[in-house]
Phi, psi and omega in degrees: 000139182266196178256104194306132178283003170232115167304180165272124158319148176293337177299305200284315174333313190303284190306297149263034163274353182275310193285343207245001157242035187283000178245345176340174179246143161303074207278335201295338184304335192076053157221026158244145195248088195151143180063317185255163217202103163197179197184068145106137197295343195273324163324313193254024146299323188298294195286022158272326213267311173278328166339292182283320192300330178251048188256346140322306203266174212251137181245043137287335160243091212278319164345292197306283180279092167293331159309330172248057170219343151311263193324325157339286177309319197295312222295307186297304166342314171263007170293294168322299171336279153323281187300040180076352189275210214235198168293003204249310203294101158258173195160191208216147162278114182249205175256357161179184183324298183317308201300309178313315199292334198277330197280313174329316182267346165312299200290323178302311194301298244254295161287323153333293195302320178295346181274342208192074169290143193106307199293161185259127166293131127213161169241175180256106193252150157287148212277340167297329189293052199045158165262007163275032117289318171277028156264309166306301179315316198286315202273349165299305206073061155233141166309071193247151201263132190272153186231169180261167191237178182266105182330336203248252214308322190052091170222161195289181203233144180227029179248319176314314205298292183002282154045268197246011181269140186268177147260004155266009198274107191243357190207165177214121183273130170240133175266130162221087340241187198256143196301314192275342169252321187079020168254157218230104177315164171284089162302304192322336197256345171302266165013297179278339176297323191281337168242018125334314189268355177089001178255207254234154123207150187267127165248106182258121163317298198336333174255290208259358151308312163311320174271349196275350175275352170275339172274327175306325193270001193257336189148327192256194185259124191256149176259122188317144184202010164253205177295357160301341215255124194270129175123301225258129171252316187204155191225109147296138161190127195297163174230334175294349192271244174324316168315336195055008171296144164298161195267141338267115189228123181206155201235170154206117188265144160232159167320282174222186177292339193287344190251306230270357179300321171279010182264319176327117178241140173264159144181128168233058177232080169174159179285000130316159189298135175295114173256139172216141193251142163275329186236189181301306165279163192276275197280143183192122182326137156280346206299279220281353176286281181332312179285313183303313162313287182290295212297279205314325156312314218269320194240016133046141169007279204304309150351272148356264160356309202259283191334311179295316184308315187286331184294335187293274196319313167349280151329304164302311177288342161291268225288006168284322183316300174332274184280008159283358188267103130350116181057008152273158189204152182266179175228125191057160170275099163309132180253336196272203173258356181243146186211145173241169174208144156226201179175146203276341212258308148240179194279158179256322177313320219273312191299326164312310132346298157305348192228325148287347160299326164292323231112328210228126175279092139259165198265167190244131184248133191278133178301158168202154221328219200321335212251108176302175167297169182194167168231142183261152130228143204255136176279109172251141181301345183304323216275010189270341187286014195220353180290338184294277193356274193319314163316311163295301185318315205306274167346319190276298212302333174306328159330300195283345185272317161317311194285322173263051189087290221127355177071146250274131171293158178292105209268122186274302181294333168273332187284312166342270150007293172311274159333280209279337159297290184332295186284004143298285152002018156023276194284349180062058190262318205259339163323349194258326195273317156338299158290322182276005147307330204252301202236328177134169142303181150097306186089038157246199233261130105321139194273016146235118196241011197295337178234034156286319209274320162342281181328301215275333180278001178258333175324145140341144151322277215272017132304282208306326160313319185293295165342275185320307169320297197274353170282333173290309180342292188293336177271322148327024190244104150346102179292135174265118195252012141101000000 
């Protein structure tokens, strides 16, 4: 596509931007258990609404906009506020979890490096811990070393972490909670380990800190994991998820300035304005400062509050709903709102499939060291009007996949194959005839994936990884219109 040598109207422009999401999953309906975070128009007209008014101004210079280095301050005051810390606990606003985590572990690297200049950083990340800690790791250049989690509960194991601790040890990871389970790490003993040993540890939040002081006040039992807990140094936690802000909105917290001083990047060594970044990014939309600033303001403590209940009761009637299903099983005791299952009996890819044919969207997660495939869900308050449905559907769609084999065997013998063309391949040249073998032409998505994610849950990891480079390559490739 060229840049139109005329513009376009605003009638007709309008009209296909309207038109260019006709295949999107409808989300607004509340039945995909993923990505999106909402409860309704009127929350998200306030953050839409502030959104725009500050889509302009720019928060590389809080001199300049003063207005978003207020809000900035009030979001982190009340962040702190929320995890337990005290007037001491500082932190930055970013544009989401990844940005948080990355910057967390630059300041861990970054103070390390001033303690034990030479030395090569590592951290203990749980094998459950996000994966934007090993993104952090490739772009940081630091080690991190994966740890076990306990196979049945899948919480991190902190006899593993002991383990791997080092005089290279500069973080130690805690999940509240970890993304594939919905569970809440022991921090208290991560924690004490880490400063026993003198480094860091991180606690990411990003999914369940916001929403998790809130299931505590209603009754239930949550595992201390914030600035209460001595030994937590630092906290990531999203505000575009539970928070209901629009995306992207996240916080990342320190203890004190002594820490948070290593995230800060300077440079006046060019002939330009002395840049100094609090965060990753330089120039940046206020829109998502602004927006986070109002819907926390606009839907306030009680608000919230009310949100957890339903989200709580939710939870509890999925997973009785779950494990009331023949050859379905939960995977751990969830504490958060997000819950996988799986079952030994039929493929959960092919139940997915199946379940999207109903209607209903959940992501299908590929095994890794303890945790089989499964399929996840995440509860967003849109989706609470609908779990009993889903609760009724679950059973029928297991039937029908039953009915129809049990849905595609683990093909071993193809991955195998598979596997041993790819690691011939050096140059990955041949990777392009591979996806489209696997997946189709064209470089998009099959509206059926159960026996890609089959394929893809029998590979090596890092085969499997190579595949994935080159199947986003190809779809992310411009089509040529002449």
């Amino acid at each position: 596509m060229r840049i139109p040598a005329r513009g376009i109207e605003k009638s007709e422009l309008f009209s296909r931007l309207e038109a260019a999401r006709q295949h999107d999953w409808p989300w607004r309906e509340g039945k995909l258990f993923a990505y999106v975070f909402e409860d309704g128009p009127e929350i998200e007209e306030v953050g839409k609404k502030a959104y725009m008014a500050y889509l302009t101004e720019n928060g590389l210079d809080p001199t300049t906009f003063p207005s978003l280095l207020q809000f900035e301050n009030d979001i982190v005051d009340m962040a702190r506020r929320h995890l337990g810390g005290d007037d001491r606990v500082v932190g930055n606003f970013t544009s989401g979890g990844t940005e948080s985590i990355i910057l967390a572990v630059k300041t861990a690297r970054d103070w390390f490096r001033a303690k034990h200049p030479g030395v090569r950083p590592e951290m203990l990340v749980p094998i459950t811990a996000h994966a934007a800690f090993h993104k952090a790791a490739h772009y940081l250049d630091v080690d991190a070393i994966i740890t076990d989690v306990d196979p049945t509960s899948f919480r991190a194991d902190p006899a593993s972490m002991r383990a791997h601790l080092s005089d290279r040890t500069m973080l130690l990871v805690a999940s509240a909670c970890s993304y594939a389970h919905g569970v809440v790490d022991p921090v208290r003993e991560i924690a004490q380990m880490a400063a026993e040993k003198g480094a860091l540890c991180h606690v990411d939040g990003c999914m369940g800190g916001f929403l998790l002081p809130y299931f505590r006040r209603l009754g239930a039992t949550i595992t201390d994991f914030d600035f209460a807990v001595p030994g937590v140094t630092s906290m990531s936690m999203d505000l575009h998820k539970y928070g209901l802000c629009p995306k992207g909105a996240s916080v990342v917290l320190y203890r004190d300035e002594s820490l948070r001083k290593h995230q800060i990047y300077t440079c006046s060594e060019w002939t330009g304005y002395t840049m100094i970044n609090n965060t990753i990014q330089s120039s940046k939309s206020g829109g998502p400062l602004a927006a986070a600033w109002a819907v926390l303001q606009f839907v306030g403590e009680a608000g919230y509050q009310s949100i957890a209940e339903r989200l709580l009761d939710a939870k509890r009637r999925l997973l009785a709903g779950i494990r009331a299903v023949p050859g379905l099983s939960v995977l751990g005791e969830p504490e958060m709102s997000l819950v996988g299952f799986t079952s030994e009996e039929v493929s959960v890819f092919a139940l997915a499939d199946e379940l999207k044919s109903r209607g209903w969207h959940v992501q299908a997660q590929l095994a890794h060291g303890p945790s089989r495939e499964n399929l996840h869900m995440t509860i967003n308050p849109g989706n609470t009007r609908w779990i009993d449905d889903f609760v009724a559907e679950l059973p029928r769609a297991v039937e029908a996949v039953r009915a129809a084999g049990g849905g595609p065997k683990p093909p071993k013998e193809l991955a195998a194959l598979l596997a041993a063309q790819i690691e011939s391949d050096p140059t990955g040249e041949g990777l392009g005839n591979v996806v489209e073998s696997v997946v189709g032409s064209g470089g998009g998505v099959p509206g059926k994936m159960a026996e890609v994610n089959a394929l893809l849950n029998e590979l090596p990891r890092k085969v499997q990884e190579k595949l994935l480079v080159a199947f986003v390559g190809k779809m992310f490739t411009p089509k040529a219109q002449g």
